[in-house]
Backbone as CSV, one residue per row, in Angstrom:
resi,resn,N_x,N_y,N_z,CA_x,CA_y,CA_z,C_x,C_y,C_z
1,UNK,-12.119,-99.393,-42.833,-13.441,-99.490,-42.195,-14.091,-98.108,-42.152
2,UNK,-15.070,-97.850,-42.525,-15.777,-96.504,-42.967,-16.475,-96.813,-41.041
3,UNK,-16.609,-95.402,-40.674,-17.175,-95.306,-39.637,-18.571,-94.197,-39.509
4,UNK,-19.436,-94.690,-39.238,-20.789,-94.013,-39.475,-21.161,-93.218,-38.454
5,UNK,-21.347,-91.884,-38.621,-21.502,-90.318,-37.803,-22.889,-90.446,-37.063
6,UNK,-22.376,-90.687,-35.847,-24.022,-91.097,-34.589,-24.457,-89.818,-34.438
7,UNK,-25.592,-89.540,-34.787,-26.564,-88.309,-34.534,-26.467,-87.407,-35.851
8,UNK,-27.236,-86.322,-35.866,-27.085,-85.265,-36.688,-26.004,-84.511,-36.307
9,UNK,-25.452,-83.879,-37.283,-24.549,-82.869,-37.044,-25.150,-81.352,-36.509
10,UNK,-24.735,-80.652,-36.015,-25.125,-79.597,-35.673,-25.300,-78.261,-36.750
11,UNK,-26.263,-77.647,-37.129,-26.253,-76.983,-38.004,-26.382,-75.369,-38.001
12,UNK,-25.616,-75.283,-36.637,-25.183,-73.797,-36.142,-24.587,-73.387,-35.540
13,UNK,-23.724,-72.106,-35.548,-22.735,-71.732,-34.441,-22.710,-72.014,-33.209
14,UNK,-22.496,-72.571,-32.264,-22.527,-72.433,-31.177,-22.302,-71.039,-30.265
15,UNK,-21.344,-70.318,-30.848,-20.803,-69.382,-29.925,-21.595,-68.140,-30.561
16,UNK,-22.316,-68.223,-31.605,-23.609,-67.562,-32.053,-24.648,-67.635,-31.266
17,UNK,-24.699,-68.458,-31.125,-26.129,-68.787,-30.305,-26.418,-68.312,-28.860
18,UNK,-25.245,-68.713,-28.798,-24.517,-68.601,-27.301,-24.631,-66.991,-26.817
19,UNK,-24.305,-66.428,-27.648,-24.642,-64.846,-28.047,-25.930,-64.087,-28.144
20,UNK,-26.842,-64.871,-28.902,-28.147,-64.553,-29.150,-28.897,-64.787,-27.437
21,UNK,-28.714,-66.104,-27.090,-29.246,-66.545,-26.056,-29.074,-65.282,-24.745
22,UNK,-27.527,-64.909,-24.721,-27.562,-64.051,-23.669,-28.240,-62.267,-24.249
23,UNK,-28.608,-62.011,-25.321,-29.199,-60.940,-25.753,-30.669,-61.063,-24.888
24,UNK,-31.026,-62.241,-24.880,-32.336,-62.677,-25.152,-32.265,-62.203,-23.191
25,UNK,-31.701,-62.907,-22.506,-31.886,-63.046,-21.528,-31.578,-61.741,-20.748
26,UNK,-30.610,-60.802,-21.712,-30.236,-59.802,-21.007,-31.679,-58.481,-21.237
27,UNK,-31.847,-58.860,-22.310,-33.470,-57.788,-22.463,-34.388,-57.989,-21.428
28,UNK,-34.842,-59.395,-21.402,-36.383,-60.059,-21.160,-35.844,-60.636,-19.209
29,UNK,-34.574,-60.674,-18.597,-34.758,-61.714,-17.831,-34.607,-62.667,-17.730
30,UNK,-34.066,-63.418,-16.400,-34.191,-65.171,-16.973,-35.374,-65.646,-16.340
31,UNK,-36.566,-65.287,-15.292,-37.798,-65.401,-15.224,-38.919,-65.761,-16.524
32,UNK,-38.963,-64.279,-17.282,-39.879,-63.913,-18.438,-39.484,-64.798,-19.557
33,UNK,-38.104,-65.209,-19.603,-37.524,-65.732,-21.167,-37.919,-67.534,-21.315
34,UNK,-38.677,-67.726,-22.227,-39.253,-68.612,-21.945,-38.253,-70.147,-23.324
35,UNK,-38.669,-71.317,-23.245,-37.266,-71.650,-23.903,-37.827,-71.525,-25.712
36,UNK,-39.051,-70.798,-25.854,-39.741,-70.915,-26.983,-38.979,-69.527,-27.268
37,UNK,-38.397,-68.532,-26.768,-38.289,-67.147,-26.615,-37.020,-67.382,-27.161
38,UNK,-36.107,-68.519,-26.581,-34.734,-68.862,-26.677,-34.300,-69.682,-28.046
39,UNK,-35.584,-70.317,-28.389,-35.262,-70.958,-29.762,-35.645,-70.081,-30.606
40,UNK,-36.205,-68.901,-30.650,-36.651,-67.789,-31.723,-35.344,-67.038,-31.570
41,UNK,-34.827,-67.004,-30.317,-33.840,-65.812,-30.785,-32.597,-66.308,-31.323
42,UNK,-32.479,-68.059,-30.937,-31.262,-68.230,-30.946,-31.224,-68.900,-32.617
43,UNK,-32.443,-69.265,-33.450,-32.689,-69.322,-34.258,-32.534,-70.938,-34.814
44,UNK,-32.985,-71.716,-33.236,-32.348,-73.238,-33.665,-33.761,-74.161,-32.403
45,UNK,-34.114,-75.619,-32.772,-34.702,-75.506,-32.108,-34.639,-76.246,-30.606
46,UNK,-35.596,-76.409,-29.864,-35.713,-77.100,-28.774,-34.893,-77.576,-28.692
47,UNK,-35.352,-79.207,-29.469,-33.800,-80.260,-29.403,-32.233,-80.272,-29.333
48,UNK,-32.326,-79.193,-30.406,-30.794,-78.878,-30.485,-30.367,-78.290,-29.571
49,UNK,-31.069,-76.838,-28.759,-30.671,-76.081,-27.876,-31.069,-77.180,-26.437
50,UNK,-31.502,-77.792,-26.055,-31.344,-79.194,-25.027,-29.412,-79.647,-25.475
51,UNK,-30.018,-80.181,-26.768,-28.166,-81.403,-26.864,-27.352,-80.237,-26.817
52,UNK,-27.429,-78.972,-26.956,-26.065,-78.661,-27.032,-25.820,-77.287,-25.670
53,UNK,-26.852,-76.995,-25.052,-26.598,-76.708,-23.607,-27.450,-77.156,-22.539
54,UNK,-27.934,-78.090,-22.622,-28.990,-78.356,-21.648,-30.217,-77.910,-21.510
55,UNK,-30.409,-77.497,-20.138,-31.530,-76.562,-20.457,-31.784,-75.485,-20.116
56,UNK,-32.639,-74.841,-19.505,-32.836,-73.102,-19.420,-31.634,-72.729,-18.844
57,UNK,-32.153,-73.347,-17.575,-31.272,-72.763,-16.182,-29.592,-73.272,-16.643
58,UNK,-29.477,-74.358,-17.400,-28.022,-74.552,-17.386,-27.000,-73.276,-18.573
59,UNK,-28.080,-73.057,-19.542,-27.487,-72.115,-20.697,-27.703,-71.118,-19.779
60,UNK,-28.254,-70.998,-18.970,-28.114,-69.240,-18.266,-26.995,-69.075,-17.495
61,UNK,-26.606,-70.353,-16.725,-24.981,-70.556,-15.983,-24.298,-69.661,-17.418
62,UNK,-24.161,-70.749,-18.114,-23.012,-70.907,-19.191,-23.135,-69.329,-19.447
63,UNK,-24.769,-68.388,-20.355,-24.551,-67.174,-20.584,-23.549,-66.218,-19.312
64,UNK,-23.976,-66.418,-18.276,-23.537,-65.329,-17.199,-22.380,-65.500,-17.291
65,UNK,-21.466,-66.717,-17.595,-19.768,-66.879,-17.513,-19.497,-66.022,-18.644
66,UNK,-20.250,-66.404,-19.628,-19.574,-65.598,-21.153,-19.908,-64.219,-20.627
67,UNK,-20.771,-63.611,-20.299,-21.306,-62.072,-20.055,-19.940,-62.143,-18.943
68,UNK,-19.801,-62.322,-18.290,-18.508,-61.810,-16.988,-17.881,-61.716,-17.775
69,UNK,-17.101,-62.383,-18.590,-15.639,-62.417,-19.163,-16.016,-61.946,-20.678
70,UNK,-16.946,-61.369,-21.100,-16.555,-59.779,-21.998,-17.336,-58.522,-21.764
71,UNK,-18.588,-58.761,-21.465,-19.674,-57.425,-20.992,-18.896,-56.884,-19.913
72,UNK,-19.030,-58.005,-19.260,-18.683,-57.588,-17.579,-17.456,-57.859,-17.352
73,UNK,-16.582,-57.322,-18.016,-14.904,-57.913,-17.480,-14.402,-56.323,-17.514
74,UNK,-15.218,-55.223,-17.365,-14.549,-53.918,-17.183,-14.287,-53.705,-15.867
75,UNK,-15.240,-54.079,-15.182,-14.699,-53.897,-13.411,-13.705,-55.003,-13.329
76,UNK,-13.625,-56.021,-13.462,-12.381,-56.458,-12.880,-11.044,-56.103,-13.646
77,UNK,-11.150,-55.346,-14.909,-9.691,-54.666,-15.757,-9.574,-53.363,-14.614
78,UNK,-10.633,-52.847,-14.084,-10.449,-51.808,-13.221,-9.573,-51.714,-12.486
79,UNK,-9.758,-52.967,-11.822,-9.297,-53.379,-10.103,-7.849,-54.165,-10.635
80,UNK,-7.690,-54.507,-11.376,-6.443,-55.062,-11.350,-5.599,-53.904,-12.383
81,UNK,-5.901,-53.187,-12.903,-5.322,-52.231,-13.443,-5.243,-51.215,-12.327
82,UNK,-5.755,-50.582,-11.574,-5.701,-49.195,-10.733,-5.418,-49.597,-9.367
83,UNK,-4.617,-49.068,-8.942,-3.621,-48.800,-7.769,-4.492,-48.484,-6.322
84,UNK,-5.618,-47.764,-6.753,-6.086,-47.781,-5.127,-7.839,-48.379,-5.729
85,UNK,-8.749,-48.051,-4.228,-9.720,-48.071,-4.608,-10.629,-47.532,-5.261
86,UNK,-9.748,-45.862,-4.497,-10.985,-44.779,-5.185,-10.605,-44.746,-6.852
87,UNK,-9.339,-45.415,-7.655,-9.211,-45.135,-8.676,-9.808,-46.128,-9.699
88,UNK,-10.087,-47.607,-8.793,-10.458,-48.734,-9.357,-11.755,-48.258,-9.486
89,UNK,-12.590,-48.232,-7.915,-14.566,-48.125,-8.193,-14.774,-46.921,-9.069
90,UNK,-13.983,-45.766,-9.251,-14.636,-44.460,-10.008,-14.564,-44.673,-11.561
91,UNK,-13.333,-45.386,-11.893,-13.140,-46.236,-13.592,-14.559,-46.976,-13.557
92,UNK,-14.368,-47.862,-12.940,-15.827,-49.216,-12.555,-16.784,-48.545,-13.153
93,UNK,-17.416,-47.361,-12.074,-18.607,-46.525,-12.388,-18.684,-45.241,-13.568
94,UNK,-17.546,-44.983,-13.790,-17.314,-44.316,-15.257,-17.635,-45.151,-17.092
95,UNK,-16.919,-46.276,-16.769,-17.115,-47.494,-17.424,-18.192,-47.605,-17.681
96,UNK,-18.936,-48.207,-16.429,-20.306,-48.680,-16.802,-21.548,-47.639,-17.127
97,UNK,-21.312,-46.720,-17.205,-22.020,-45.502,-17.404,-21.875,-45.374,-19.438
98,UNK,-21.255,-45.626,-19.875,-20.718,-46.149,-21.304,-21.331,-47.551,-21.519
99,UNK,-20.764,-48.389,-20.707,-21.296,-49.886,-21.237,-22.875,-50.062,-21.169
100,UNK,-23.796,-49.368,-19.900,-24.990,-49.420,-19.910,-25.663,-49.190,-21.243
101,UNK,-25.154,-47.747,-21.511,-26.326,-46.952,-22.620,-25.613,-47.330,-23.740
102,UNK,-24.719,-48.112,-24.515,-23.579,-48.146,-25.590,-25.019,-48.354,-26.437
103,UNK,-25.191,-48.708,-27.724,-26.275,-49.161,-28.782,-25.238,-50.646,-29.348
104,UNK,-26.406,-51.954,-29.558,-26.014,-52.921,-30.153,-26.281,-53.789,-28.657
105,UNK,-26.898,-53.654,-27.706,-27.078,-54.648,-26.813,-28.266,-53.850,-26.271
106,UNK,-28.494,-54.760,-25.048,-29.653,-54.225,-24.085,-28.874,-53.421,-23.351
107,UNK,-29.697,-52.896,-22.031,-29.362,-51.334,-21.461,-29.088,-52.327,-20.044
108,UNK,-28.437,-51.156,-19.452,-28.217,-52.431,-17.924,-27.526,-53.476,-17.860
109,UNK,-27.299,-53.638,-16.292,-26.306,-55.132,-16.682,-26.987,-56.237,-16.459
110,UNK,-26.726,-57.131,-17.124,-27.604,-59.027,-17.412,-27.928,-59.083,-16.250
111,UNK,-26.356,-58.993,-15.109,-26.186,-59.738,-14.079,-27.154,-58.963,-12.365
112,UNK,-27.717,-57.731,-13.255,-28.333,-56.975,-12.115,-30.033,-57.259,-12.449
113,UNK,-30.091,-57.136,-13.968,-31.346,-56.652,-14.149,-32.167,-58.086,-14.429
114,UNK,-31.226,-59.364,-14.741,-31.512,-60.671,-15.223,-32.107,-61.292,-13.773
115,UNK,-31.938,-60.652,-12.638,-32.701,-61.483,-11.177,-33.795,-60.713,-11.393
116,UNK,-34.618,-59.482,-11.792,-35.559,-58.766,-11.317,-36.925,-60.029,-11.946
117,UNK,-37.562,-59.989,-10.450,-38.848,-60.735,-10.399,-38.152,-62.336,-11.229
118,UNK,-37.185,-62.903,-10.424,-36.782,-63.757,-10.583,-37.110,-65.069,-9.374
119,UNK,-38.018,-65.810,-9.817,-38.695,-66.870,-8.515,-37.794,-68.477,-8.772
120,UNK,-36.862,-68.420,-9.370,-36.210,-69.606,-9.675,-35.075,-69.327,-8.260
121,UNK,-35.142,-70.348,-6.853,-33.661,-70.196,-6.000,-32.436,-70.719,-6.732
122,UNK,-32.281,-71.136,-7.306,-31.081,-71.980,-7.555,-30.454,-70.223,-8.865
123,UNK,-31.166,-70.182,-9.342,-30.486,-68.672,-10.277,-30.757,-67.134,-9.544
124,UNK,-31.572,-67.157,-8.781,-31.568,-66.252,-7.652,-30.287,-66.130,-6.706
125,UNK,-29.847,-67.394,-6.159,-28.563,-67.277,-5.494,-27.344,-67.593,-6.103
126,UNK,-27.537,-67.529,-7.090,-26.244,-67.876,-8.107,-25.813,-65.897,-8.276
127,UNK,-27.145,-65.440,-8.712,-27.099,-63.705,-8.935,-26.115,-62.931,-7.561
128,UNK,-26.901,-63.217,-6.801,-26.828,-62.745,-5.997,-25.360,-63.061,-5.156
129,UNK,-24.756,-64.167,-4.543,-23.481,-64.709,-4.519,-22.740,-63.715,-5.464
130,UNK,-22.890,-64.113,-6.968,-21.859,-63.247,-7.753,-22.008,-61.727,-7.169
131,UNK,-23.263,-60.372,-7.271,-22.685,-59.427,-6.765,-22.488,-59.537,-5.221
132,UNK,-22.754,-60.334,-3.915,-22.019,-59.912,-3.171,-20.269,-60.557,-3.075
133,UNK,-20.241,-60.866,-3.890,-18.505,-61.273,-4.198,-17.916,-59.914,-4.733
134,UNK,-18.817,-59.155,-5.530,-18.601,-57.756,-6.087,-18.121,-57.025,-4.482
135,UNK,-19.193,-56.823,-3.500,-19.241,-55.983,-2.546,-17.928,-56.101,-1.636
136,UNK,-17.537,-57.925,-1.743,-16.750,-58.224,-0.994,-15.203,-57.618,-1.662
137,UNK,-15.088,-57.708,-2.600,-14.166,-57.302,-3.434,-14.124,-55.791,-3.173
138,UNK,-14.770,-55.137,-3.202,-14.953,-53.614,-3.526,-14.696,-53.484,-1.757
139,UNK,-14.929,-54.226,-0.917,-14.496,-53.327,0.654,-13.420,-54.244,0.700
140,UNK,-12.575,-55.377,0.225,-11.241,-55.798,0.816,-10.066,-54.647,0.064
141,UNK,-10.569,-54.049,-1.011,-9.929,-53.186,-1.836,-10.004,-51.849,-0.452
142,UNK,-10.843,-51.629,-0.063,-10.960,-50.179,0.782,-10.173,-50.367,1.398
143,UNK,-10.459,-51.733,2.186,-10.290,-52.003,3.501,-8.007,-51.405,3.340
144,UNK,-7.816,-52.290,2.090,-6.234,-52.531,1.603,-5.680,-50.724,1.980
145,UNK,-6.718,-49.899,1.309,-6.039,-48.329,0.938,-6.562,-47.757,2.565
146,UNK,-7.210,-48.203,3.140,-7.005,-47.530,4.778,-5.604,-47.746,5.384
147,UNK,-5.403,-49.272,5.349,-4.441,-49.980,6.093,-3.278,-49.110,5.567
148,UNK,-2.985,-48.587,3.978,-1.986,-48.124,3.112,-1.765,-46.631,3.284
149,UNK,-3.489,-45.996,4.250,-3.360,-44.545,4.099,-3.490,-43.779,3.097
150,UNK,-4.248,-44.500,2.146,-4.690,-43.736,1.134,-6.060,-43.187,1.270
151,UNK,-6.996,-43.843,1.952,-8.137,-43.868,2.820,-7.931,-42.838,4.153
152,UNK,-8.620,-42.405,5.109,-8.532,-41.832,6.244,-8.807,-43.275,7.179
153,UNK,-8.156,-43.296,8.508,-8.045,-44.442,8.941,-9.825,-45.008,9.623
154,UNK,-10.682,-43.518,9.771,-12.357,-44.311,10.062,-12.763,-44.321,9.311
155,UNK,-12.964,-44.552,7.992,-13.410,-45.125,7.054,-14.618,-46.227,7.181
156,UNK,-15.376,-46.457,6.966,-16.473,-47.516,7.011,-16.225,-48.030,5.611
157,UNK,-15.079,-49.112,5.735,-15.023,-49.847,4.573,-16.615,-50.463,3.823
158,UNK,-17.302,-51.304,4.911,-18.120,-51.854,4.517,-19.427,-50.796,4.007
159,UNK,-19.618,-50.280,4.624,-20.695,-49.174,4.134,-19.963,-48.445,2.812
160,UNK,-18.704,-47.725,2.432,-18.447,-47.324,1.098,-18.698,-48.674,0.352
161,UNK,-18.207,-49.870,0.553,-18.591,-50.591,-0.380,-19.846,-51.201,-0.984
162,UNK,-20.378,-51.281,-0.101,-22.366,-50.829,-0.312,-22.785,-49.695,-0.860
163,UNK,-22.346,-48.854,-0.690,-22.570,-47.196,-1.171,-22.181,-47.632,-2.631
164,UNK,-21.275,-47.985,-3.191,-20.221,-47.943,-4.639,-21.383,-49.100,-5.378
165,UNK,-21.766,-50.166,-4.634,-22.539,-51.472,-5.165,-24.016,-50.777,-5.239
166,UNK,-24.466,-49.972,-4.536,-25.566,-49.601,-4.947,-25.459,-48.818,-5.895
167,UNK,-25.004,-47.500,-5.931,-24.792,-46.667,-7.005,-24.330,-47.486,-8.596
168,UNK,-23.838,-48.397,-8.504,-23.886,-49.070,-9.708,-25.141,-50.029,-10.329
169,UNK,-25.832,-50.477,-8.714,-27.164,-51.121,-9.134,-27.926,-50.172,-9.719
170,UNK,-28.171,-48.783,-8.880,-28.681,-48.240,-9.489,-28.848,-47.314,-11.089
171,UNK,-27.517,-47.119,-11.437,-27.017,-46.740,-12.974,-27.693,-47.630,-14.026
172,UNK,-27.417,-49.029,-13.526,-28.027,-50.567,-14.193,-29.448,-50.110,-14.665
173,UNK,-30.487,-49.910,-13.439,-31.925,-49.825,-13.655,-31.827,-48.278,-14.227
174,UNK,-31.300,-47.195,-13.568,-31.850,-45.780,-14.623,-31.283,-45.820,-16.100
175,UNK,-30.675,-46.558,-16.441,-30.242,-46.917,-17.766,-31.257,-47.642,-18.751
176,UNK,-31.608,-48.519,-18.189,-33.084,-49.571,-18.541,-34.050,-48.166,-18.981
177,UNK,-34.344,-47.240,-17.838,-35.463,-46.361,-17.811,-35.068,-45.743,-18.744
178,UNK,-33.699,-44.987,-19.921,-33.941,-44.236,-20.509,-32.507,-43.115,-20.713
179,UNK,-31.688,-43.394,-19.198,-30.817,-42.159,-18.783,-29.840,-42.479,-19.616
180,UNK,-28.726,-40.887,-20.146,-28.294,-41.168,-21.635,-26.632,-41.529,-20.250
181,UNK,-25.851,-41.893,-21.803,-24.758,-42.007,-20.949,-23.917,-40.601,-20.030
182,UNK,-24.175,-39.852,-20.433,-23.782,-38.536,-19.939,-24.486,-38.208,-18.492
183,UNK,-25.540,-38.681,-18.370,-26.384,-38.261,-17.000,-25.788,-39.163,-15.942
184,UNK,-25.354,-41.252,-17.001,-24.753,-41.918,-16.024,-23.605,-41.709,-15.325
185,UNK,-22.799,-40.543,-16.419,-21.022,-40.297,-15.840,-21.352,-39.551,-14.909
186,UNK,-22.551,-38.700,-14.588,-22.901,-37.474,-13.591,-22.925,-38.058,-12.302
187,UNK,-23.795,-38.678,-12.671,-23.953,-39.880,-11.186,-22.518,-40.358,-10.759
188,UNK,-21.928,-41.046,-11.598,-20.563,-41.781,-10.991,-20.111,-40.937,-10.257
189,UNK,-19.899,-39.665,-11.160,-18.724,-38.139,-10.849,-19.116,-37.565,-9.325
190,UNK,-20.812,-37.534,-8.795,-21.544,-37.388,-7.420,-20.836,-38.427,-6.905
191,UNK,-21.050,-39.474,-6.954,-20.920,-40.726,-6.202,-19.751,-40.666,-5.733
192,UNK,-18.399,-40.587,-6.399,-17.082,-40.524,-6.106,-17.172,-39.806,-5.473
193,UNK,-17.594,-38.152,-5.251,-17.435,-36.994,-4.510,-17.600,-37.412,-3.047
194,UNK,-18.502,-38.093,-2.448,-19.337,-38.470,-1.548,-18.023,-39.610,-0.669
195,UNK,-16.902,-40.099,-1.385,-16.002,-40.521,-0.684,-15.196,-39.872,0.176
196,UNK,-14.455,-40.017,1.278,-13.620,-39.458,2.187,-12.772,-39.005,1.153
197,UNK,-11.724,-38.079,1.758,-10.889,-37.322,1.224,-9.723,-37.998,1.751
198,UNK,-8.703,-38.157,0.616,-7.766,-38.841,1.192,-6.452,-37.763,2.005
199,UNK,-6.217,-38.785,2.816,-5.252,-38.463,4.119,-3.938,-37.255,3.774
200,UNK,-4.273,-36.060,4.296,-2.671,-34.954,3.925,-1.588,-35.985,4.561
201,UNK,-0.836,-36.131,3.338,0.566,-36.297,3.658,1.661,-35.400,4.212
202,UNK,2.085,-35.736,5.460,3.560,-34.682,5.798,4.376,-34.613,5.132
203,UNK,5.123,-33.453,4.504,5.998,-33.504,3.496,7.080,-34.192,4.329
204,UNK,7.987,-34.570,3.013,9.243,-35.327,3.658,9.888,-34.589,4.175
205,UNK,10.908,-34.513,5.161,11.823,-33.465,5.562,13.034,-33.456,4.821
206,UNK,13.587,-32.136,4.683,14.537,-31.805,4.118,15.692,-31.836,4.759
207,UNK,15.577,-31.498,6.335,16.821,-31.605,7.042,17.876,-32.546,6.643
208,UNK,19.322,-32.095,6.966,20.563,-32.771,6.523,21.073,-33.939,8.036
């Protein structure tokens, strides 16, 4: 029994597209990017980009997962690679000082610069949720190296971790404006400075 193929076949990469789409969105916004913007870049049209991610707002979910887990998967190699905080956020902000200005993508990160003048709630608090999960992450990490004494014990977990989340928002946008990667490592290299000094240890005793 020969069985007859329901619909057209698809006549493009998906994980191409998928690619193009988040270029598109990471330049322009997901406000400005319009789905005429999305079938030019992604090089396929309407219909197809409907059947095979839905629609705006749903391919912008889908882009932001793919952007976390390769653009944006340097801060979390940070944090699960480095031992305290100050060694995790200063990689983080060293990192992204490279990933901002690199050539072959847009400048900035999707996930900072993709809310600006963004009037859609449902992708507004999707943005936003994700970095304060960042913030939350970045002060349970402090909070860990006070308790450990790697920190000084008054520490304002929550305020360094606002301090570290801004200084990276901000790298995001002076990157957009122009700043090379060398000016961004300057900033990180200030930024770190501006942390407490960690706690003198008593030497061990030698006594017998």
């Amino acid at each position: 029994m020969v069985r007859t193929q329901r619909g057209r076949p698809r006549s493009f990469d998906r994980l191409t597209a998928l690619e193009q789409a988040t270029m598109a969105f990471w330049e322009h916004g997901y406000e400005t990017t319009s789905v005429s913007d999305l079938t030019r870049a992604m090089g396929i049209s309407a219909p197809s980009l409907y059947a095979a991610f839905g629609d705006k707002k749903t391919l912008f979910e889908e882009v932001v997962e793919a952007y976390a887990g390769s653009y944006g998967a340097y801060g979390g190699r940070a944090f699960v690679e480095e031992p305290t905080a100050r060694g995790a956020i200063g990689r983080m902000l060293d990192e992204a000082a490279g990933l901002f200005t690199e050539p072959g993508h847009p400048r900035g990160c999707l996930m900072i610069s993709a809310a600006t003048n963004c009037s859609t709630p449902e992708v507004e608090e999707s943005l936003r949720a994700r970095r304060n999960a960042n913030l939350a992450s970045f002060e349970a990490r402090i909070r860990r190296d006070v308790e450990t004494a790697e920190l000084p014990a008054d520490t304002d977990a929550r305020a360094l971790a606002r301090f570290s989340g801004a200084v990276l928002q901000g790298m995001s946008q002076q990157a957009r404006d122009g700043a090379t990667a060398e000016e961004l490592a300057a900033v990180a290299e200030t930024a770190m400075r501006a942390w407490p000094p960690a706690p003198v240890r008593a030497p061990a005793s030698t006594a017998p």
